[in-house]
N, C-alpha and C positions, 0 to 999 in steps of 0.2 A: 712217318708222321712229321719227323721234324724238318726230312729233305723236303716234302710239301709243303710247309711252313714258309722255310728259308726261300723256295723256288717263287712262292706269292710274294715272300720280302721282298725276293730281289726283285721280281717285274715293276711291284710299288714303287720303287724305289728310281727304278728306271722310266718310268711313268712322271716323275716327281715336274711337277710344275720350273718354270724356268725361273730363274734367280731374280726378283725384280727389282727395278732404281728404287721404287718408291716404297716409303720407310711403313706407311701400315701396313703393305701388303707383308713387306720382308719381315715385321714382326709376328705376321701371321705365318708367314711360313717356318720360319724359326719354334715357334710353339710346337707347329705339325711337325718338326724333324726331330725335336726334343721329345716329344710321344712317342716318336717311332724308335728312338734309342733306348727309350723305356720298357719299349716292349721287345729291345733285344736284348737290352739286361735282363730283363725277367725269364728269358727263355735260357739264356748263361749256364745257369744253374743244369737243365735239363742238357743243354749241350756235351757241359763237362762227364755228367754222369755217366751218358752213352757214349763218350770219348771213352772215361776210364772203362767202363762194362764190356768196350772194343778192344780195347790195347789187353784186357785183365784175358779175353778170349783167346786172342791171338794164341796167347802163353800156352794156352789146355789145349789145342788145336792140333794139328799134325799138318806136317806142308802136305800142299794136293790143293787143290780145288777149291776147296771150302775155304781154306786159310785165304787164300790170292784173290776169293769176291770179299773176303770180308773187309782184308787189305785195302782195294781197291773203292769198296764203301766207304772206310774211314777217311782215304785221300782224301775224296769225292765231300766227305761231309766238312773237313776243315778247309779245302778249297773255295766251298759254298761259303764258310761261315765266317772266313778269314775279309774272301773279297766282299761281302756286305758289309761286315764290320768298319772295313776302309772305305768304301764310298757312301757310307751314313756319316764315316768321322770328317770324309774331305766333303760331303755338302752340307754339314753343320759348320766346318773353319770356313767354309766360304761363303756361306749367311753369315758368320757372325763378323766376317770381315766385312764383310759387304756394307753391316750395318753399321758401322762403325763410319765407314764413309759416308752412307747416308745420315746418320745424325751430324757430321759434321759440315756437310751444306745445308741441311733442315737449319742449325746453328745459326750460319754466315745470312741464310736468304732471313730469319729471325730477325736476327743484329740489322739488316739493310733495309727490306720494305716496311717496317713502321717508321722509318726516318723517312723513307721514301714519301710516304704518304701524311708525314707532316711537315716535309720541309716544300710539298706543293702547298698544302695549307696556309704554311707560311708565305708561301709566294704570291697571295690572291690578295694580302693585304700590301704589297708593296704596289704603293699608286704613284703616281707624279701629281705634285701639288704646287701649289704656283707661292705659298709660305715657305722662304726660305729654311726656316728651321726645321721644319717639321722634313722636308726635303732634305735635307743633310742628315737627320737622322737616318728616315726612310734608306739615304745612298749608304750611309754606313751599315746599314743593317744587310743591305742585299750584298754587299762586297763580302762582308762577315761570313753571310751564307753562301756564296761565291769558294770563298776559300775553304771551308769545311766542304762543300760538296769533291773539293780536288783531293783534298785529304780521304775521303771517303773512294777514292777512284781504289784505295789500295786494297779496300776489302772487298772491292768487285772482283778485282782480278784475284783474289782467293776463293771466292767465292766462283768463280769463272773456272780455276782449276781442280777445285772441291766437286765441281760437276763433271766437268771432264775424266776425273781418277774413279767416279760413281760409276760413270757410264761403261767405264773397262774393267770398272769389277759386275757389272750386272749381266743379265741376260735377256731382258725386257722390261717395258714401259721406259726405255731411256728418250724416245721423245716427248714423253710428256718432259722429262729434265730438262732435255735443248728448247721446248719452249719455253719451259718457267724461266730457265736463264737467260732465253735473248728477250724475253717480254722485259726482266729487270734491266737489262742492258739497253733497252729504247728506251724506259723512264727514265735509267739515272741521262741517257744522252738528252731527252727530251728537257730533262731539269736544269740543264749545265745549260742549252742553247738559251728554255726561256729564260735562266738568270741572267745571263751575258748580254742578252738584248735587251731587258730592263734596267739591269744595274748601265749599260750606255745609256737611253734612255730619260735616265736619273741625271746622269751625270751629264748631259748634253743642257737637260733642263737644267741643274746647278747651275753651269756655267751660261748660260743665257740670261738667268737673273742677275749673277754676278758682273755680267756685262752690264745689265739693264743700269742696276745701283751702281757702278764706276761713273758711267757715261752722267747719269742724275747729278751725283756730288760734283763731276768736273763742270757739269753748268752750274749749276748752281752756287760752285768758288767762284767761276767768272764774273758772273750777277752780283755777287756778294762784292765783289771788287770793285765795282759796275755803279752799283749803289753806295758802297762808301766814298768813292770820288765825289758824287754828289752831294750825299751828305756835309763832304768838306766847302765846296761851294757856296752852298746854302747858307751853312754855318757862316762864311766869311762875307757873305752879302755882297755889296758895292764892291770890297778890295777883291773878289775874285776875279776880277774883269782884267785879265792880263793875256798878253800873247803866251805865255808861258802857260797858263791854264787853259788858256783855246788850244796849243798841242795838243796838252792830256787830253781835253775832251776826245778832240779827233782819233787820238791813239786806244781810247775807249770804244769808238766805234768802228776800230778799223778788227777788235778785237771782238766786238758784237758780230758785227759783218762776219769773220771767222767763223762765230758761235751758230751763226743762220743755220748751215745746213748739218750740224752737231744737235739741234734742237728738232727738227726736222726727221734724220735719222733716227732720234728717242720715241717720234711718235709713231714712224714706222714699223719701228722695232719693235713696239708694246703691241702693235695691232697682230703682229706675228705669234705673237707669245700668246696674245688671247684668245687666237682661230687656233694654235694647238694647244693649247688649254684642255685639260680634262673634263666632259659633259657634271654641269655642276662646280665647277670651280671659281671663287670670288676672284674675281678679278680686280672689284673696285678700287684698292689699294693703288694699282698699276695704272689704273686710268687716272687717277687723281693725281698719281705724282708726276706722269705726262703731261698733264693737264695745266699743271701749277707751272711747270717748266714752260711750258708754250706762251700762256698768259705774261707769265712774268717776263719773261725774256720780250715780250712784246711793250711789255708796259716799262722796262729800261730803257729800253731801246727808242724807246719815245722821248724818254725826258733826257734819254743824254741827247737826242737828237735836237730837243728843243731846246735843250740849255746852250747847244753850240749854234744855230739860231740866233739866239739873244743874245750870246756873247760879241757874237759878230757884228749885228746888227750895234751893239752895245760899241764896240773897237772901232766900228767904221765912221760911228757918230764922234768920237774921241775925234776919230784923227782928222774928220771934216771943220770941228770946232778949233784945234790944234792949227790947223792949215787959215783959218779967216784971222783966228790971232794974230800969227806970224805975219 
């Protein structure tokens, strides 16, 4: 009764489903091998007894025939109970190894795809905006997550080797593992590329306003220079009427003239900015400070022109009247 017992262990046993990656399953097979150790402890008990009730016969026996099957029975029956005993105990260390590895990439993929799946989140509010500040924050924020994404490269690759040590302790479903792991290894590449080309992006647009505002303020000192000359003029009335003051004028305009195609390039350069502008972005800021630059450098440009004009006209009367005196 117990060698047919043992002979259905062991085909069960040999029968036993294959060791698999994935951690419900290996949970569930663990239970079923922990049962079946259960039910060979409980059988233990009957084992030993017909061990001892064999060994106690032997004794009362006489050699012959009878002794040498009964012998040969006992072999036969610790042989059976020895080799089940060990390959119920080597496929319970090897679930429980197994699982062991799988919780510990269950763990790693844990720790990575909620990040995964907020630091996309994260990425849909990072826009290009044409408000310098809010754009410099925006660039610091995507660099910020730029860099934590590189830091985060290190628990991929644990998480890359936590599958791989899975895979050669299992016996099946390991591709469902090699997809779960290259599907995470496309996101995080997917994440790092679309950071990298937004944080450019960013930072293309930063420094194209930062041109924009350099270029604004250098006319705008010239004008301002431009217009305090005349200022001084104005102020001094009749005495500004000197050769010395027709220089500056002219050296005012030889400096406008310069300015020409520096104002010109401002306007060009805002209409660039505003055709890659983001659908919905104010631009009126950009246009108005274009705008002020064009006008005004037009309307300096006039009165220094005018003022050396009359200056002249002024010098040339001097020296006509200068000349009838003499």
């Amino acid at each position: 009764e117990l060698r047919t017992w043992l002979d259905d262990k062991l085909c069960q046993q040999a029968q036993s489903q294959p060791i698999s990656a994935k951690l419900e399953r290996l949970q569930s097979q663990i239970q079923e091998q922990e049962e079946f150790q259960k039910s060979l402890n409980q059988h233990s008990g009957s084992y030993e007894m017909i061990v001892a009730e064999g060994e106690s016969l032997l004794l009362s026996v006489q050699p012959g025939e009878e002794k040498t099957t009964l012998q040969n029975q006992l072999v036969s029956l610790k042989t059976h109970w020895e080799e089940l005993s060990k390959q119920a105990a080597d496929r319970h260390s090897k679930l429980k190894d197994c699982l062991q590895k799988a919780q510990k990439y269950q763990r790693h993929t844990e720790d990575l795809l909620p990040w995964v799946e907020d630091c996309k989140a994260k990425m849909s509010e990072l826009e290009v905006t044409l408000d310098p500040v809010q754009l410099e924050a925006t660039l610091l924020r995507s660099k910020a997550m730029l860099s934590d994404v590189e830091k985060r490269r290190s628990l991929l690759e644990m998480l890359n080797s936590a599958a791989v040590i899975l895979i050669d302790a299992s016996q099946t479903d390991e591709d469902d593992i090699r997809d779960e792991k290259a599907g995470i290894n496309q996101k995080m590449d997917a994440i790092t590329e679309e950071l990298q080309a937004k944080t450019g992006s960013l930072d293309e647009m930063s420094q194209r306003l930062k041109e924009f505002q350099e270029s604004f303020k250098n006319i705008e000192k010239k004008l301002e220079g431009a217009k305090h000359q005349l200022e001084i003029f104005n102020a001094l009335g009749p005495q500004a009427c000197s050769n010395k003051n027709l220089e500056k004028l002219r050296a005012q305009q030889e400096v406008l003239h310069a300015l020409e195609p520096q104002v010109d390039y401002l306007k060009n350069f805002t209409q660039g900015l505003v055709e890659d502008a983001p659908d919905g972005s104010d631009c009126s800021q950009l246009l108005n400070q274009a705008e002020v630059a064009q006008e005004d450098f037009k309307a300096v440009k006039q009165k220094v022109n005018d003022c050396c004009v009359l200056m002249e006209n002024k010098l040339e009367g001097i020296g006509q009247f200068s000349s009838r005196v003499r």
